[in-house]
C-alpha positions as CSV (number, residue, x, y, z in Angstrom):
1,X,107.3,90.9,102.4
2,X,103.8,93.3,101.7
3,X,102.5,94.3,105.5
4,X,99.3,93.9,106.6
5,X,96.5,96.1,105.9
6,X,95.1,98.0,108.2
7,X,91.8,100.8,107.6
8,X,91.0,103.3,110.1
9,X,87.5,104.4,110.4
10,X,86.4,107.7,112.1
11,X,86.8,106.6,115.5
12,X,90.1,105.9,115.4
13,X,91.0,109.7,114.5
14,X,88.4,111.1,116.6
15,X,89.7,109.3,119.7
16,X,93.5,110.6,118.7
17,X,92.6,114.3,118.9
18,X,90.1,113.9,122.2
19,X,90.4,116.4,124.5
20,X,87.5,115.9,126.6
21,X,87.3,114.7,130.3
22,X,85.3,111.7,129.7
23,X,87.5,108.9,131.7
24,X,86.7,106.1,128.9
25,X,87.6,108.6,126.4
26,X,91.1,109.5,127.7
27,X,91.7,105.4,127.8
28,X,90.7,105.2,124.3
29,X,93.1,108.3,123.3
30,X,95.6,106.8,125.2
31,X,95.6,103.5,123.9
32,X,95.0,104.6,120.1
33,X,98.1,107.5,120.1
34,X,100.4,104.9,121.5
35,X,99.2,102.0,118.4
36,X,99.8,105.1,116.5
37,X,103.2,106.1,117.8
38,X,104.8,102.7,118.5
39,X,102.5,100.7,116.2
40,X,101.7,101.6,112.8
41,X,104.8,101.4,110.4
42,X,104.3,97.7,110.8
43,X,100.9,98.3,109.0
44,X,100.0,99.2,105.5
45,X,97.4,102.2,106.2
46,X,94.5,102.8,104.5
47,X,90.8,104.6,104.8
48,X,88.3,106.2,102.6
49,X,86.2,108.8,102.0
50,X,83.9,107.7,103.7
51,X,85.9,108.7,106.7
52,X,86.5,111.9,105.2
53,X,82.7,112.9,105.1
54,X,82.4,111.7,108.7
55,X,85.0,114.2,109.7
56,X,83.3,117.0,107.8
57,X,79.9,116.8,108.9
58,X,78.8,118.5,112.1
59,X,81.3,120.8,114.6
60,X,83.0,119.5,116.9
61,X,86.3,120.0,119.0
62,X,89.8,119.1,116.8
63,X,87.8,118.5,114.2
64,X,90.2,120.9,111.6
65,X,93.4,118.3,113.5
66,X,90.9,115.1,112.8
67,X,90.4,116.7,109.0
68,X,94.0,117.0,108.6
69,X,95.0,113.6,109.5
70,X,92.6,111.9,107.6
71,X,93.3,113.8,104.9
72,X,96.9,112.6,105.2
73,X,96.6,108.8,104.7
74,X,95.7,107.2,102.0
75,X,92.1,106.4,100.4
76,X,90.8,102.7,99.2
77,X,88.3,103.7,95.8
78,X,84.9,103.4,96.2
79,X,83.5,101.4,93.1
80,X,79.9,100.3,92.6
81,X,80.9,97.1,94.0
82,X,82.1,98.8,97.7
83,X,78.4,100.5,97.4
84,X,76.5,97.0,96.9
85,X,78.3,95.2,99.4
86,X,77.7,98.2,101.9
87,X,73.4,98.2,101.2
88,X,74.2,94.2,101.2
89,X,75.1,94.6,104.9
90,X,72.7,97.0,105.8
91,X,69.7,94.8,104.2
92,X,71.5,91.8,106.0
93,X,71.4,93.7,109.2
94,X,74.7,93.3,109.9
95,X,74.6,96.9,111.1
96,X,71.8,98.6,111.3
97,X,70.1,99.8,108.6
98,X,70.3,103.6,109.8
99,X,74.3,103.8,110.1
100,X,74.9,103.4,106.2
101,X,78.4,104.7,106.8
102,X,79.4,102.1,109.4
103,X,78.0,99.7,106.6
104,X,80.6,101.3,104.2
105,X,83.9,101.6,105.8
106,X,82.7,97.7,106.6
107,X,82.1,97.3,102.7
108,X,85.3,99.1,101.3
109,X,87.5,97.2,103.6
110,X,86.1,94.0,102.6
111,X,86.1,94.9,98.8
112,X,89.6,95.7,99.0
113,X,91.0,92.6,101.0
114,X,92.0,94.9,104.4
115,X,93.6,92.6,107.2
116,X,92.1,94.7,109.9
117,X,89.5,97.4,110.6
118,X,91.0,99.5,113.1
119,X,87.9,101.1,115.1
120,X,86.3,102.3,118.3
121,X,83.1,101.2,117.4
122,X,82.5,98.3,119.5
123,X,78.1,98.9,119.0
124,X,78.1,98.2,114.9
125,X,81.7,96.9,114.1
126,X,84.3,95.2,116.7
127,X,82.0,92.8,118.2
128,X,81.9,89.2,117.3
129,X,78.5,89.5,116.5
130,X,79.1,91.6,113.5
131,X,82.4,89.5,112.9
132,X,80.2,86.4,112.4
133,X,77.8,88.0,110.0
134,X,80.6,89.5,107.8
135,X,82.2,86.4,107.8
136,X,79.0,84.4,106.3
137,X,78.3,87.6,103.9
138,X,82.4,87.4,103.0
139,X,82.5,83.7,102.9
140,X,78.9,83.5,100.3
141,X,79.9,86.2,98.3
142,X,83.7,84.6,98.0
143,X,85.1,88.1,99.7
144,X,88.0,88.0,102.2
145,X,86.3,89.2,105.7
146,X,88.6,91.7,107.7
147,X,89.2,91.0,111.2
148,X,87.3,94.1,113.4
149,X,89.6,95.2,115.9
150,X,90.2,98.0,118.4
151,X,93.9,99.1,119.5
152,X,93.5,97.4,122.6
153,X,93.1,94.4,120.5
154,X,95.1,94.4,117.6
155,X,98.2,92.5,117.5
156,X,101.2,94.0,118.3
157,X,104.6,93.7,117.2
158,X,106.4,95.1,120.2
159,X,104.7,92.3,122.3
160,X,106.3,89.6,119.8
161,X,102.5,88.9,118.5
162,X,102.6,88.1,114.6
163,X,100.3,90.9,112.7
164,X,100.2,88.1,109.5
165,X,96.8,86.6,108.9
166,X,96.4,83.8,108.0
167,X,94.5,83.8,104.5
């Protein structure tokens, strides 16, 4: 049986390789190296390079480590569909119009039929909010709409939770 699909934005890597002392920070390193460790090979892993820009732009602490890793899973294509659903949500509103890259890891995901967007971003994608308003844009444009979750939230094997969505 395929496993479910899972895409990992920027977030999700940054918080791995935090070293800061911020107390929300550590929790979020915490909880996202132990999905990673006792989690993922139940998951099909994909993200984009989208992701891989994100991690190139700026300077910041771990940033060669966050490079690495991202560099290490595998990328979802970008195709002139993924780039019209991603201005789609951004003229939609369903993030704001400024974060066209959180509109884009949104858009590839969906394009590509992803189970679950694994993220940290609980302001412009994990937040039913956002959930409801990709769900319309999914259900109108006949697109399957991944579920936005955080590793605090996504379901877990080891707890005898069922990672299948229903489709």
């Amino acid at each position: 049986m395929k496993k479910p699909t899972v895409y990992l934005d920027t977030s999700i890597i940054s918080a791995f390789w935090y070293e800061g002392a911020d107390v929300a920070m550590l929790a979020r390193r915490l909880h996202t190296r132990e999905w990673w460790d006792l989690e993922r090979d139940n998951f099909d892993i994909w993200t984009s390079a989208f992701a891989d820009a994100e991690l190139r732009a700026g300077a910041f602490p771990r940033q060669r480590e966050c490079q690495r890793m991202v560099r290490r899973l595998r990328y979802l294509p970008v195709t002139a569909t993924v780039s019209e659903v991603a201005e789609e949500i951004a003229r939609l509103g369903i993030v704001p119009a400024n974060k066209e890259t959180d509109a884009a890891h949104l858009a590839i995901a969906t394009f590509h039929e992803i189970d679950y967007v694994l993220s940290w971003n609980y302001a412009h994608m994990v937040n039913p909010v956002v959930q409801e308003r990709l769900g319309k844009l999914c259900q109108s444009a006949k697109l399957a709409t991944p579920l936005m979750v955080s590793p605090e939230s996504i379901p877990q094997v080891r707890f005898g939770q069922s990672i299948r969505r229903q489709q």
